[in-house]
C-alpha positions in Angstrom: -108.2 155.3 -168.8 -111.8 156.4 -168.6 -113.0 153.8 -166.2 -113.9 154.4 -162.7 -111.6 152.8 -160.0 -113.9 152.3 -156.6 -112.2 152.7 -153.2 -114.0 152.7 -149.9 -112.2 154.6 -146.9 -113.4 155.4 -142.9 -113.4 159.5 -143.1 -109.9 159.2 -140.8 -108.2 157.6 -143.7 -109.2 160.2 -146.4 -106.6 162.5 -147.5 -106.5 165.8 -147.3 -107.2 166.6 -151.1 -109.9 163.6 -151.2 -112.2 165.3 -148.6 -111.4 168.5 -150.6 -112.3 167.1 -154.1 -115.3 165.4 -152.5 -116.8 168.1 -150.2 -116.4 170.8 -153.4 -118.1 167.9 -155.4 -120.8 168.2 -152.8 -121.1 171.5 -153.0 -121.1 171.9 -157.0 -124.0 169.6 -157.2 -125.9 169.9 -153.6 -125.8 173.5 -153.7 -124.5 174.9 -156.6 -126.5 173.3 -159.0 -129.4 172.2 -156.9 -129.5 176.0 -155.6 -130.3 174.7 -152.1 -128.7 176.5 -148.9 -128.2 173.9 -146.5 -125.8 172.4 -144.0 -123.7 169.6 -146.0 -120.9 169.0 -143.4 -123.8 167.6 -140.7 -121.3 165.7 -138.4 -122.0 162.9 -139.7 -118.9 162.4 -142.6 -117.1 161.2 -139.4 -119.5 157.9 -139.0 -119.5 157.4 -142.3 -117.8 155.1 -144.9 -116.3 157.4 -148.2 -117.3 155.5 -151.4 -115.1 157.6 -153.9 -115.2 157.5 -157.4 -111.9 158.0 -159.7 -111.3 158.1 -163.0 -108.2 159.8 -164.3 -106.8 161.2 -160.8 -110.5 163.1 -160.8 -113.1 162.3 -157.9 -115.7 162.1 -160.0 -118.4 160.2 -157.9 -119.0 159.4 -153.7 -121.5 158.6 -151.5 -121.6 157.9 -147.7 -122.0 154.8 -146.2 -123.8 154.3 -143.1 -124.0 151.3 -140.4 -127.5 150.8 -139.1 -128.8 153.8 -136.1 -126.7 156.0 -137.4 -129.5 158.2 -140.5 -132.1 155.5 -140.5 -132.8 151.9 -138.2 -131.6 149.9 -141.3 -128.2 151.0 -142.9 -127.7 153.4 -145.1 -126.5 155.6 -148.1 -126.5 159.2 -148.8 -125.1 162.3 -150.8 -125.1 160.2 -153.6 -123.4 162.5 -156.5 -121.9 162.3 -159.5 -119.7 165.1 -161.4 -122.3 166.9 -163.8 -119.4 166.3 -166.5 -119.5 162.2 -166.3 -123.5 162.0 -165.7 -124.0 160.9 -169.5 -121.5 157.9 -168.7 -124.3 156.6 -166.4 -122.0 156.0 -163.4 -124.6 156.6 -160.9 -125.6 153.0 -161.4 -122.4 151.6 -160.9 -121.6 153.7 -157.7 -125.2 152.6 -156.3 -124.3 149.1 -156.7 -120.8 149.7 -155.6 -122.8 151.3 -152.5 -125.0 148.3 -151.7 -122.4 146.2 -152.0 -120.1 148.0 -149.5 -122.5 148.1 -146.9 -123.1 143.9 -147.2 -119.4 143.6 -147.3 -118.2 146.0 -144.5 -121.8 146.4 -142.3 -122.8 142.6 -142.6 -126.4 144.3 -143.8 -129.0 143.4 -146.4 -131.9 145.9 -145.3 -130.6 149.5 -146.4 -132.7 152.5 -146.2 -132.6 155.9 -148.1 -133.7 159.5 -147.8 -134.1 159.6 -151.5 -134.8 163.0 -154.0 -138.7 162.2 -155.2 -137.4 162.9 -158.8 -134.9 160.4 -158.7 -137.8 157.7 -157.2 -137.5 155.4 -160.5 -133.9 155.7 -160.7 -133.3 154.4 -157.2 -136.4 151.4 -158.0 -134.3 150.1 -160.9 -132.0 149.0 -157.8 -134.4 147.5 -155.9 -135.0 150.5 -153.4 -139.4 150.7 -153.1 -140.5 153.7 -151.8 -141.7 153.6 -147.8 -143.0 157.2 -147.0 -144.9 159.9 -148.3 -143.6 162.4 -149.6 -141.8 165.1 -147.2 -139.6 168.8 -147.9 -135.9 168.3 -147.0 -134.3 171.8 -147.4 -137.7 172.4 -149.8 -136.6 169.5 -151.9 -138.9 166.8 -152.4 -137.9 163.7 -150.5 -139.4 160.0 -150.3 -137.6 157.4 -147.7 -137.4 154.3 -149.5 -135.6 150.5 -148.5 -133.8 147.8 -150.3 -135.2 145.3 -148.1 -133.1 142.0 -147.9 -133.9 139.5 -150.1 -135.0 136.2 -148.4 -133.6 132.6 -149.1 -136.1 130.0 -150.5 -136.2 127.2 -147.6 -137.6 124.7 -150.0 -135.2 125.2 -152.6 -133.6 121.2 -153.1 
């Protein structure tokens, strides 16, 4: 199979071995390989919408999707992660766009907002994201906040 199959699910309608697969996914990359003690389960899975990833029965990608006042003013995505082993198939672009659009398609919003890694800054530019703050230590990572900021309609367009 080999391609990613996208599914978008309210945290009650997860299974049992897709919150498993995707906390331990979490936790491979978020703490294991990030070596960063921290909180992951912050009480806020439960607001969220699931973006999961699956290729070959394998979560291999998720993020959280988020209506607007629940991280940020504007909506927004976080614990963006893919599997270490599919990074070379450059799916975090395709699960960012599958991100965006799940938030204009199930929130009704354009403006989106992100607590973004600083090293990951051009990454999240080539999506349209520009960076809004300074740069601040989350759990002694470097973090920027940065928006997709909706895109505005031409009123003279004829």
């Amino acid at each position: 199979m080999n391609q990613v199959e996208w599914k978008i699910k309210p945290f009650q309608e997860l299974t049992v071995s897709e919150l498993y697969d995707t906390l331990q996914l979490r936790s491979e990359v978020f703490v294991v390989e990030q070596n960063c003690v921290y909180l992951d389960l912050d009480g806020k899975d439960k607001k969220a919408l699931h973006l999961i990833g699956v290729c070959d029965s394998e979560i291999v990608a998720h993020a959280r999707l988020f209506d607007a006042k629940i991280s940020f003013e504007n909506a927004s995505i976080g614990r963006v992660v893919v599997s270490p082993k599919y990074r070379h198939r450059k799916w975090g672009h395709a699960l960012m766009q599958q991100a965006i659009d799940g938030i204009r398609l199930h929130y009704n919003k354009t403006a989106i907002t992100i607590g973004a890694q600083l090293y990951l800054k051009k990454f999240y530019e080539s999506h349209g994201f520009i960076q809004t703050s300074e740069m601040y230590l989350e759990d002694d990572i470097p973090h920027i906040e940065m928006q997709l900021l909706p895109v505005l309609k031409n009123s003279t367009n004829e």
